[in-house]
C-alpha positions as CSV (number, residue, x, y, z in Angstrom):
1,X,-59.5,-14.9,18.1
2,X,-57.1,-12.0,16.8
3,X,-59.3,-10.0,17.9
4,X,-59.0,-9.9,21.7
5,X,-57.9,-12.3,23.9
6,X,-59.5,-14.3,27.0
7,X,-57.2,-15.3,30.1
8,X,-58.0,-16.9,33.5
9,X,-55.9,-15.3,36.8
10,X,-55.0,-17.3,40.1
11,X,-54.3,-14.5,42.7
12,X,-52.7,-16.7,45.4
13,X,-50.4,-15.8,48.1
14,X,-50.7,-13.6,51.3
15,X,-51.1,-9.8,52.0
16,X,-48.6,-8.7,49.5
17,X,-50.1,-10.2,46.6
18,X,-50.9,-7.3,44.1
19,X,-54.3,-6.3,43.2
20,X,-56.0,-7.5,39.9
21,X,-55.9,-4.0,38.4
22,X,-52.1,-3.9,38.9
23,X,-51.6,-7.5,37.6
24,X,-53.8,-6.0,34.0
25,X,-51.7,-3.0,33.6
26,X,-48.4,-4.9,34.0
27,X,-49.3,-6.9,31.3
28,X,-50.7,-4.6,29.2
29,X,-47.6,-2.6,29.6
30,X,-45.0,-5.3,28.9
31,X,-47.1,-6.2,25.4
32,X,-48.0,-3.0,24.6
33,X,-44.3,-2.5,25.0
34,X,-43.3,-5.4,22.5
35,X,-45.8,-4.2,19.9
36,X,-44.6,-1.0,19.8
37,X,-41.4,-2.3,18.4
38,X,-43.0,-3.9,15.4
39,X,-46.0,-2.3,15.0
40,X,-47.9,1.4,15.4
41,X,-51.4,2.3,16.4
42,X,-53.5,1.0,19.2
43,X,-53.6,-2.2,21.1
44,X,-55.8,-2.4,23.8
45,X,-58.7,-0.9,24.9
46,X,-59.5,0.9,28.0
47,X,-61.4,-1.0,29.7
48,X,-61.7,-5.0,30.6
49,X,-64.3,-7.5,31.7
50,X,-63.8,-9.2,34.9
51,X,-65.3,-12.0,36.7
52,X,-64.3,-14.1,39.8
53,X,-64.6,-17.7,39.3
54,X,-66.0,-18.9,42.7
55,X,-66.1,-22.7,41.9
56,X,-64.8,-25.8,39.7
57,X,-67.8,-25.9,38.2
58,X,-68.1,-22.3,37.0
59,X,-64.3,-22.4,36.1
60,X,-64.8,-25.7,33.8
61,X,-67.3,-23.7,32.3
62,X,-65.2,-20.8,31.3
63,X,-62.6,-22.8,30.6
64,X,-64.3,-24.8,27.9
65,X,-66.1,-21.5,26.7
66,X,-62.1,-19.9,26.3
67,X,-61.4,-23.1,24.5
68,X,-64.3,-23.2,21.7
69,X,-64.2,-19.1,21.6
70,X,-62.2,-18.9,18.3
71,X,-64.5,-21.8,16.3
72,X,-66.9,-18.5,16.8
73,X,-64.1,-16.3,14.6
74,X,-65.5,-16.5,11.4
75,X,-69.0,-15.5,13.1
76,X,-67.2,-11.9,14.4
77,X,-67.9,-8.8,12.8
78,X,-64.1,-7.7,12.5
79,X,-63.7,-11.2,10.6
């Protein structure tokens, strides 16, 4: 979708693994960063959904959700 984007995050590792919100503004930083060179205006939004994936079952789920989201494209109202 060109619209927004969907992305699944493994947080492994010990203590010194960084928290989720940290992990969402680096990113957001480094692409908001990129754009910025080509581009003008706003990229993301405030504000993001979250949701822990607590089994395989629930993550195949998402996963294949993720996969079929941009069939739905045409069906958006910013299409």
């Amino acid at each position: 979708m060109p619209n927004h984007i969907h992305i699944i995050i493994q947080i492994t590792g010990g203590q010194r693994r960084p928290p989720l919100q940290r992990i969402i503004q680096r990113f957001k930083s480094a692409t908001t960063n990129k754009y910025f060179m080509y581009n003008k205006g706003k990229l993301w939004q405030r504000n993001y959904y979250e949701h822990i994936i607590r089994n395989e079952k629930e993550y195949l789920l998402i996963k294949q959700y993720i996969q079929n989201n941009p069939l739905n494209w045409e069906k958006d109202k910013y299409y």
